[in-house]
C-alpha positions as a LaTeX table, in Angstrom:
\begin{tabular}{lrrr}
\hline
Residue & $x$ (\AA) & $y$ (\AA) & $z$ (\AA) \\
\hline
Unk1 & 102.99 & $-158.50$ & 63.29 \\
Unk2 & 103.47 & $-157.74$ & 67.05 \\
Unk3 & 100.36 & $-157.78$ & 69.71 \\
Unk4 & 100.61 & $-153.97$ & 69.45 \\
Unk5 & 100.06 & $-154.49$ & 65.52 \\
Unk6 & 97.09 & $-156.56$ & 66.29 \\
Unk7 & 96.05 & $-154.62$ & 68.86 \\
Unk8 & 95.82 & $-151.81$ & 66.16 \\
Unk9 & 94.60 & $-153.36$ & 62.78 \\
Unk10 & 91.19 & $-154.32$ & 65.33 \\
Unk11 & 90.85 & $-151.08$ & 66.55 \\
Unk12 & 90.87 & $-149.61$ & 63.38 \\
Unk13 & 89.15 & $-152.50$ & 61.05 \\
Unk14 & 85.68 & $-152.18$ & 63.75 \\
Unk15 & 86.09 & $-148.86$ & 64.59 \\
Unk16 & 86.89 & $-149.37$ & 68.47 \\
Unk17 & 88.83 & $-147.67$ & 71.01 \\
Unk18 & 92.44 & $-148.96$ & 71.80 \\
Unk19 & 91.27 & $-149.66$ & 75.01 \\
Unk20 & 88.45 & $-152.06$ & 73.64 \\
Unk21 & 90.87 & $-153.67$ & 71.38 \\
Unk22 & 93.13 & $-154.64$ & 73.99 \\
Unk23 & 90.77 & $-156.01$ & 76.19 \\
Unk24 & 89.28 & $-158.01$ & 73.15 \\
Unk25 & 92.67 & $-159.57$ & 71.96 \\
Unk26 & 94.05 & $-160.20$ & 75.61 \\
Unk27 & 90.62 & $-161.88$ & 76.45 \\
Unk28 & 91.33 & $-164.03$ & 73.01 \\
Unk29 & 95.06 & $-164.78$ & 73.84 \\
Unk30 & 94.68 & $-165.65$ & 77.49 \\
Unk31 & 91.15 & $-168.26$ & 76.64 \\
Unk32 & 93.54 & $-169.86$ & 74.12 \\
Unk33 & 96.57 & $-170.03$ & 76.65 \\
Unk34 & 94.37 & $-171.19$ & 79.18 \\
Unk35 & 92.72 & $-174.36$ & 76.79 \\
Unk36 & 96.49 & $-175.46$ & 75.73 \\
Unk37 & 97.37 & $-175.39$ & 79.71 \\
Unk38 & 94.39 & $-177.80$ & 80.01 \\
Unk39 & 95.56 & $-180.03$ & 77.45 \\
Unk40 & 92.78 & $-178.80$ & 74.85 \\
Unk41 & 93.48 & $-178.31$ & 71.66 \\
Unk42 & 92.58 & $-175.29$ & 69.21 \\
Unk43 & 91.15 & $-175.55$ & 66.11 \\
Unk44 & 90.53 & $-172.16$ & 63.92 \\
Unk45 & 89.08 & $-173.19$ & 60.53 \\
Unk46 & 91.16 & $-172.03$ & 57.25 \\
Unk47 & 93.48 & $-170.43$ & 59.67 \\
Unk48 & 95.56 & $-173.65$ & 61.57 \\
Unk49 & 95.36 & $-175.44$ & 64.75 \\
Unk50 & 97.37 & $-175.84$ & 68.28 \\
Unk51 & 97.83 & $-178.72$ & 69.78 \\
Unk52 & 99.80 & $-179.96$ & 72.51 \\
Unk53 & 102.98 & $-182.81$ & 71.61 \\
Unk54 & 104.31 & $-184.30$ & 74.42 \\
Unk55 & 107.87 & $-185.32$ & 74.28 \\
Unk56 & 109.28 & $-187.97$ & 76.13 \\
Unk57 & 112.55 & $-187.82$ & 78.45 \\
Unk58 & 116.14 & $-188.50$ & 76.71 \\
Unk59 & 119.67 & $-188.16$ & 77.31 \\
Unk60 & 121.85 & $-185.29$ & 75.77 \\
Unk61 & 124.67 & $-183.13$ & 76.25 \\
Unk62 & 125.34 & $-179.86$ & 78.12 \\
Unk63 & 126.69 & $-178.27$ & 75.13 \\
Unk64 & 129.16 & $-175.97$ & 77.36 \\
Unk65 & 130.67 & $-178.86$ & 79.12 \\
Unk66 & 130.20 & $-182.18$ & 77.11 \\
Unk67 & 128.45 & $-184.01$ & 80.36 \\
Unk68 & 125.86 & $-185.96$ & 79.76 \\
Unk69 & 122.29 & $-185.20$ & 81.07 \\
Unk70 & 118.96 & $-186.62$ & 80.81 \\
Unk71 & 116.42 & $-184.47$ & 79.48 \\
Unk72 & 112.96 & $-184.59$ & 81.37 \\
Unk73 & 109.86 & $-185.14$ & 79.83 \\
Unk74 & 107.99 & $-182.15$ & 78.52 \\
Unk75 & 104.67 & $-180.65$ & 76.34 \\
Unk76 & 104.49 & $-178.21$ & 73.81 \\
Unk77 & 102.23 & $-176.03$ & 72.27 \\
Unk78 & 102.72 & $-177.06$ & 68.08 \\
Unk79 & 100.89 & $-175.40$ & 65.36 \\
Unk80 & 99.47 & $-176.90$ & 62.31 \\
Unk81 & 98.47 & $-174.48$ & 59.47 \\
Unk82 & 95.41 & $-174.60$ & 57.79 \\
Unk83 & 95.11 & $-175.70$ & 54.40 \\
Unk84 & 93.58 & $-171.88$ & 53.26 \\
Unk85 & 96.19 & $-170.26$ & 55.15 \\
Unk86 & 99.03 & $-172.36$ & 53.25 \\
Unk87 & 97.76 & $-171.38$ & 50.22 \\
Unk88 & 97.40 & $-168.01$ & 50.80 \\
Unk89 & 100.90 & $-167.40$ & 51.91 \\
Unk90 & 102.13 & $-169.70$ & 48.96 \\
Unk91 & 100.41 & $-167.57$ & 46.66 \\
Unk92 & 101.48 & $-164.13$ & 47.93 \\
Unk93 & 97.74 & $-163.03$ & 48.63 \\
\hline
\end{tabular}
């Protein structure tokens, strides 16, 4: 499922416009975007939740040319599913 998709399956499951829809799920999308730039995390019950792992810096290799390079530090958004949601996609439902 795309945001278009979800965009869709609201307008239709409450009975809104497309234009409400949107507005709802890019109001939803940009709060959570906006908590994991602060550093919060997000936690959805029976669905998962997003937290932020921060990775330290390392050296690697340029894969084109062999060099070596040090990697900086960096954060990234990780998701944890919920235990419902596991279950649910285990089972097929």
């Amino acid at each position: 499922m795309n945001k278009s998709e979800l965009i869709e399956a609201l307008a239709q499951e409450i009975n809104i416009s497309h234009k409400e829809a949107t507005a709802i799920t890019n109001t939803v999308i940009d709060a959570m975007t906006d908590a994991l730039a602060r550093g919060d995390s997000i936690e959805i019950r029976g669905f998962g939740s997003f937290v932020i792992k921060r990775y330290g810096s390392y050296d690697g290799r340029n894969p084109k040319t062999g060099k070596q390079i040090t990697v900086k530090p960096k954060k990234l958004p990780f998701f944890k599913v919920g235990k419902e949601l596991r279950e649910r996609v285990n089972n097929g439902q």
